[in-house]
N, C-alpha and C positions, 0 to 999 in steps of 0.2 A: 260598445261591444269590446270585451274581455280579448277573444278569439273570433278568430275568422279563420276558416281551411276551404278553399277555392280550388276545386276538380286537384287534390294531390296526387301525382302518383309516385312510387319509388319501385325504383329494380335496382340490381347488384347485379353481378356478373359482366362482363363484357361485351359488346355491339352483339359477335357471335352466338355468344352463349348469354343471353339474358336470363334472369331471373327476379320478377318480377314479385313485387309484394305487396304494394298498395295501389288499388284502384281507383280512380275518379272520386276521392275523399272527401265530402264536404262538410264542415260543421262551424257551429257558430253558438258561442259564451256567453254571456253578460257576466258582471262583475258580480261575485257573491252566490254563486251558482255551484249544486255541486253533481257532480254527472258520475257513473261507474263507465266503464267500458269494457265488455266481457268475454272473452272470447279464447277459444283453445289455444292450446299449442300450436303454435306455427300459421297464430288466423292473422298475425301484421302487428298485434297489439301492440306491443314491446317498439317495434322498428315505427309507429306511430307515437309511442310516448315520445321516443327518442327523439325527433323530428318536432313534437310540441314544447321540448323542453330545448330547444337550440344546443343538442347530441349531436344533430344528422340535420343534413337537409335535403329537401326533396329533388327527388329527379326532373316533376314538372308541380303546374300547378304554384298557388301564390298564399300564403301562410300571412296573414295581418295578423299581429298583437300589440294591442292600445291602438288598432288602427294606421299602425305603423307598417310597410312592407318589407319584412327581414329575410324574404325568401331565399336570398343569395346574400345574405351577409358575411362577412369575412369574420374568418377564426376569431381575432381580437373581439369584432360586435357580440358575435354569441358567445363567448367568456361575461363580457360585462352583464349583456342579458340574466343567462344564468346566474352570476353572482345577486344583481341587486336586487330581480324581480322573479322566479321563480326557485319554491322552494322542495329535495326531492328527496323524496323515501324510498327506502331499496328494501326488498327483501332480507337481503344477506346484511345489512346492518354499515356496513361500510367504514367500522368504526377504527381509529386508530387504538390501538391496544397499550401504549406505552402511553399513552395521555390518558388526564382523568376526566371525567365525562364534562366538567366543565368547559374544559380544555379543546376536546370537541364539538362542544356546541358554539365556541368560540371562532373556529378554525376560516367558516367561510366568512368571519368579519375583517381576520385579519388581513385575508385575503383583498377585502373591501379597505384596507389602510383606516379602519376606525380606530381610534385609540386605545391604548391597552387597557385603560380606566372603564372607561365605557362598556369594552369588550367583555369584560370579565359580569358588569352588573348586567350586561344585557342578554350574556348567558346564563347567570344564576336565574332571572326574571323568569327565561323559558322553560329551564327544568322546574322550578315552582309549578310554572301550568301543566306541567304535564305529570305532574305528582312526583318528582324525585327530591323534594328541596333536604331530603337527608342524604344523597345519595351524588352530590356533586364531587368531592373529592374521592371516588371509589374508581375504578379502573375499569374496563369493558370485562377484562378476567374475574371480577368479584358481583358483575350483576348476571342476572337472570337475562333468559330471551325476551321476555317483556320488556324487561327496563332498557335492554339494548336499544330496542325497536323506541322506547320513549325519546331515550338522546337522541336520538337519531332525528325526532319529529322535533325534538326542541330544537337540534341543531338546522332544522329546515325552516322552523317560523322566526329562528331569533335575526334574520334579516328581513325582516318582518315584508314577505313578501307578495307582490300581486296572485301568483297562482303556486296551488300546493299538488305538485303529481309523486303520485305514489303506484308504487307498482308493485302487485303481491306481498302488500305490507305484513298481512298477518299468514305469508304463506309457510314461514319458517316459525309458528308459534303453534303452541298447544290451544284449547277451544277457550280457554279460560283467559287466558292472555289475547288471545286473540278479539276477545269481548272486550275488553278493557282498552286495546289498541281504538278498534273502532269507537267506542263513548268520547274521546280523544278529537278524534276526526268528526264525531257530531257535534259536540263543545266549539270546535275553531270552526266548525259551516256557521253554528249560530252564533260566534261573535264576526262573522262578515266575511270568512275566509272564501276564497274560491276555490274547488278543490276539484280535481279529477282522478279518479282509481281506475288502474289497470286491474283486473281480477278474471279467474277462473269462475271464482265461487258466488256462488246464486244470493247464499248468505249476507256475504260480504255488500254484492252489489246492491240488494235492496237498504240496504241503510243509506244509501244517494238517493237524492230527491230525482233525479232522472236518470235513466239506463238508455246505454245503444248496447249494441251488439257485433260484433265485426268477425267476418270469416271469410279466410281465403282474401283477405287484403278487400272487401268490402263492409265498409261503416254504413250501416242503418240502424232507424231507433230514434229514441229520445223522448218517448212517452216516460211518463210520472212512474216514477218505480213501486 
């Protein structure tokens, strides 16, 4: 198993003033699996990505990934975490502006102490899959919203990792980019990718091979999309 989520819950606020977001959370992954997660404004979505991707950690509740318990792991562990083994897509692209897109999709290796040799073929590799291989020395100012949203997903697989979360990937794209975003994301589920989408859109979420649903900081669901 991939993931394991064990009765999560999370609140913010203080002892007095709680505020409460995730309730009694449970879910569970296998490897090469790919799930949507769909849910309005303000239904926990987000502050659940957050918390699967070692963002945040839970207020209760036991979070296994690889079967490992990281539920209270310390700043340092969920850095490495993120770094080696999960890879993240944002809406807003997240991209540095004054680096060229290779440069980018490089960034979380160096982080990783790969070699600069390495670094650089194993970012052109990603932009290759994801259709940019003309488009590697151009600057995040000279691409489109699509091509952003590309580097961005190259810059997530090129640490070539256990789990892919994305969160309203195609929320800042027009319907035609936004098609091409997702062909992307079907492409890496059928070379073995595991992936999970945070989304609004009905759209969007039927292109995962399973759907939950979550509101009001409860997750149900998981039937075949």
């Amino acid at each position: 198993m991939l993931i394991r989520l064990e009765h999560i819950e999370k609140t913010y606020g203080t002892p007095d003033h709680p505020v409460p977001v995730l309730h009694d959370v449970n879910f569970a992954m296998r490897e090469g699996e790919y799930y949507a997660i769909m849910g309005p404004s303000g239904s926990g979505k987000s502050t659940l990505m957050n918390i699967l991707g070692y963002l945040d950690t839970p207020t209760g509740g036991t979070y296994f990934f690889e079967d490992v318990n990281n539920s209270r792991a310390s700043d340092a562990k969920m850095a490495r975490i993120r770094n080696e083994k999960i890879g993240f897509v944002f809406q807003s692209f997240h991209l540095l502006q004054r680096r060229r897109a290779w440069e980018n999709v490089a960034l979380p290796l160096m982080y990783g102490n790969v070699p600069k040799k390495e670094r650089r073929e194993r970012a052109e590799a990603a932009l290759i899959e994801v259709g940019l291989k003309d488009r590697m020395d151009f600057y995040p100012t000279q691409l489109s919203g699509g091509q952003c949203q590309r580097v961005a997903i190259a810059r997530a697989i090129c640490t070539q990792p256990k789990l892919l979360l994305a969160d309203e990937p195609t929320g800042a794209l027009d319907s035609r980019s936004g098609q091409q975003i997702m062909d992307i994301f079907d492409s890496l589920h059928a070379r073995g990718m595991s992936i999970i989408m945070i989304t609004h859109e009905l759209a969007v979420a039927e292109r995962a091979k399973r759907m939950m649903h979550i509101y009001d900081g409860i997750l149900s669901g998981g039937e075949e999309a």
